[in-house]
C-alpha positions in Angstrom: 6.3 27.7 24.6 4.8 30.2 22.4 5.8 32.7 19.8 4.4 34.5 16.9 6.4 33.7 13.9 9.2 31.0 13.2 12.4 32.0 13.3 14.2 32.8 10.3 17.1 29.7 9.6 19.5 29.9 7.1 21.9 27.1 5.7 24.8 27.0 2.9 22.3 26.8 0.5 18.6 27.7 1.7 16.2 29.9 3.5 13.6 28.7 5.9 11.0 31.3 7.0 7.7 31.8 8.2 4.7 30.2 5.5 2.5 33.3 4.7 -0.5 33.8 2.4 1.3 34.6 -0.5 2.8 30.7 -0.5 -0.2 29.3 -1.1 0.4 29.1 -4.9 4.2 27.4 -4.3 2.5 25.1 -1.5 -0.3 24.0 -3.8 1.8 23.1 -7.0 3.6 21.3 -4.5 0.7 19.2 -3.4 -0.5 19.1 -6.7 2.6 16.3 -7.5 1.9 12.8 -8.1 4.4 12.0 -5.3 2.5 14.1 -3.1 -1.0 12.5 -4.2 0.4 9.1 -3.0 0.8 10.7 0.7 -2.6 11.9 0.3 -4.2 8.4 -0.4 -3.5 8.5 -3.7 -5.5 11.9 -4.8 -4.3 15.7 -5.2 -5.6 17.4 -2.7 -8.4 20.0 -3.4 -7.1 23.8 -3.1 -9.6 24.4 0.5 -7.6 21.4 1.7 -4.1 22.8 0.6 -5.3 26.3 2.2 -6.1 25.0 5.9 -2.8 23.2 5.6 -1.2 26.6 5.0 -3.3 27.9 7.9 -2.2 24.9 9.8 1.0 25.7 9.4 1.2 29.5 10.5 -1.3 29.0 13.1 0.9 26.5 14.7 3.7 28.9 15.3 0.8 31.0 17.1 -0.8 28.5 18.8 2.1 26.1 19.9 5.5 28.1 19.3 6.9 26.1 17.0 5.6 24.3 13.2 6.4 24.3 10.1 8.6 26.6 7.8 8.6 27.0 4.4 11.9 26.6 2.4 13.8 28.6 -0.7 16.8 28.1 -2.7 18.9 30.9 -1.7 20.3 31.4 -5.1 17.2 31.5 -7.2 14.4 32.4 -4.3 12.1 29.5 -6.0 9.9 27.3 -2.9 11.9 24.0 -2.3 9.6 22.9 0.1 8.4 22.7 4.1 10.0 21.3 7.3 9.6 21.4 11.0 7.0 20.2 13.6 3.5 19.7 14.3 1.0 18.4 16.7 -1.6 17.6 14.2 -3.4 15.1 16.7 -4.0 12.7 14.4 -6.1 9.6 14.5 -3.6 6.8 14.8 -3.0 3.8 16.9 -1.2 4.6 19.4 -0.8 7.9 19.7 2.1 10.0 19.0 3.2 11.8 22.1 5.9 13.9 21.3 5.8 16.6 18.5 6.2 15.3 14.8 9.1 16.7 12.7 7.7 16.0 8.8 9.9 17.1 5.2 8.6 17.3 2.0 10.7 18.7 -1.1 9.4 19.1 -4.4 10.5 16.8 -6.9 12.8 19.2 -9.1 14.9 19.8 -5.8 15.3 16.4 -4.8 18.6 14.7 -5.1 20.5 17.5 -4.4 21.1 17.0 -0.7 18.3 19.9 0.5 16.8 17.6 2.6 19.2 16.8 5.1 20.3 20.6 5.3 17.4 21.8 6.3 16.7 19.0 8.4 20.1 19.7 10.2 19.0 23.5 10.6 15.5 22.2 11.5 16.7 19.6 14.5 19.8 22.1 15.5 16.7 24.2 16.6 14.6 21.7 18.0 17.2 20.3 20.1 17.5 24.0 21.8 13.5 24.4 22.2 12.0 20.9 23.1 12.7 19.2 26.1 11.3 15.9 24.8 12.3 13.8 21.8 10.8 13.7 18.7 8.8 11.3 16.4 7.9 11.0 12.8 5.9 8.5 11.0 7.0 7.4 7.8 5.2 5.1 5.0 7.7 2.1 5.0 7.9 2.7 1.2 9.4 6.0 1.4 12.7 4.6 1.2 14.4 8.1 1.0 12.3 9.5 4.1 13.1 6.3 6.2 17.2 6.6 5.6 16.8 10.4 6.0 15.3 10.4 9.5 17.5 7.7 10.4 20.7 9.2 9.6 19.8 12.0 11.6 19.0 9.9 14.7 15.6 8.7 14.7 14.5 5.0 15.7 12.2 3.0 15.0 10.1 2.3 17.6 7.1 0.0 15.8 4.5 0.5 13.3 1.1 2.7 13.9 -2.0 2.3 12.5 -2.8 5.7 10.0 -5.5 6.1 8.0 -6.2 2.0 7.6 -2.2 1.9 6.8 0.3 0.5 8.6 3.4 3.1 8.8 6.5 3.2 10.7 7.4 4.7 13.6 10.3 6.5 14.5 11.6 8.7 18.0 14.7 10.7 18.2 15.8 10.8 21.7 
């Protein structure tokens, strides 16, 4: 499974498209949040670290055939955010072995129901391209994230071991 650019998805509301270089500035404001910090271990990432995230996440598309995509209010064309799938083989106990779906909305969209939208759009497509389920790890404090992937199917499986954190674990069939 392999292509070279995610497919375009479009909801009521949004746009989700391929990350390019020119998001870098949207994606590092984003990370630049105090919410965001606290996924970080608590500091805002530096801009090289923001950057090979953006590389991360148009190289995945490349590499992989599927990733992330960047997201935008249809109205106003301002960044909302980034959805979709990885396989970031991260160092956690146990392992994940099916790909990762991961959200993250910036704070001034939050609350108004993007999240779940996307996320629709986002598994809609999943369902058609993976013939596995999915997982996502979720700090059990992200109340919001936990009810989110829940709602839309996931279950919790057990807690994993991430970064000297214990976090939840979650497969959707």
């Amino acid at each position: 499974m392999t292509a070279q650019q995610a497919p375009r998805l479009e909801t009521e509301r949004l746009i989700l498209k391929q990350f390019t270089l020119d998001d870098f500035p949207a994606l590092m404001a984003s990370w630049s949040t105090p919410e965001m910090a606290k996924i970080n271990g608590g500091e805002n990432p530096a801009a090289e670290m923001v950057w090979a995230r953006l590389l991360r996440y148009i190289g995945h598309w490349h590499a992989l055939g599927y990733g992330y995509w960047a997201v935008f209010e249809k109205t106003t064309g301002h960044y909302a955010g980034s959805l979709g799938f990885q396989d970031a083989h991260r160092d956690i106990t146990p392992e994940l072995k099916y790909p990762e779906a991961g959200w993250t909305l910036i704070p001034e969209v939050r609350g108004k129901g993007y999240a779940s939208e996307a996320l629709a759009a986002v598994l809609l497509w999943g369902d058609q391209t993976f013939s596995s389920p999915v997982c996502c790890i979720i700090d059990e404090e992200n109340i919001p994230s936990n009810y989110l992937a829940e709602r839309f199917g996931f279950q919790f499986q057990g807690y994993v071991n991430y970064r000297g954190k214990r976090v939840r674990m979650l497969v959707r069939p």
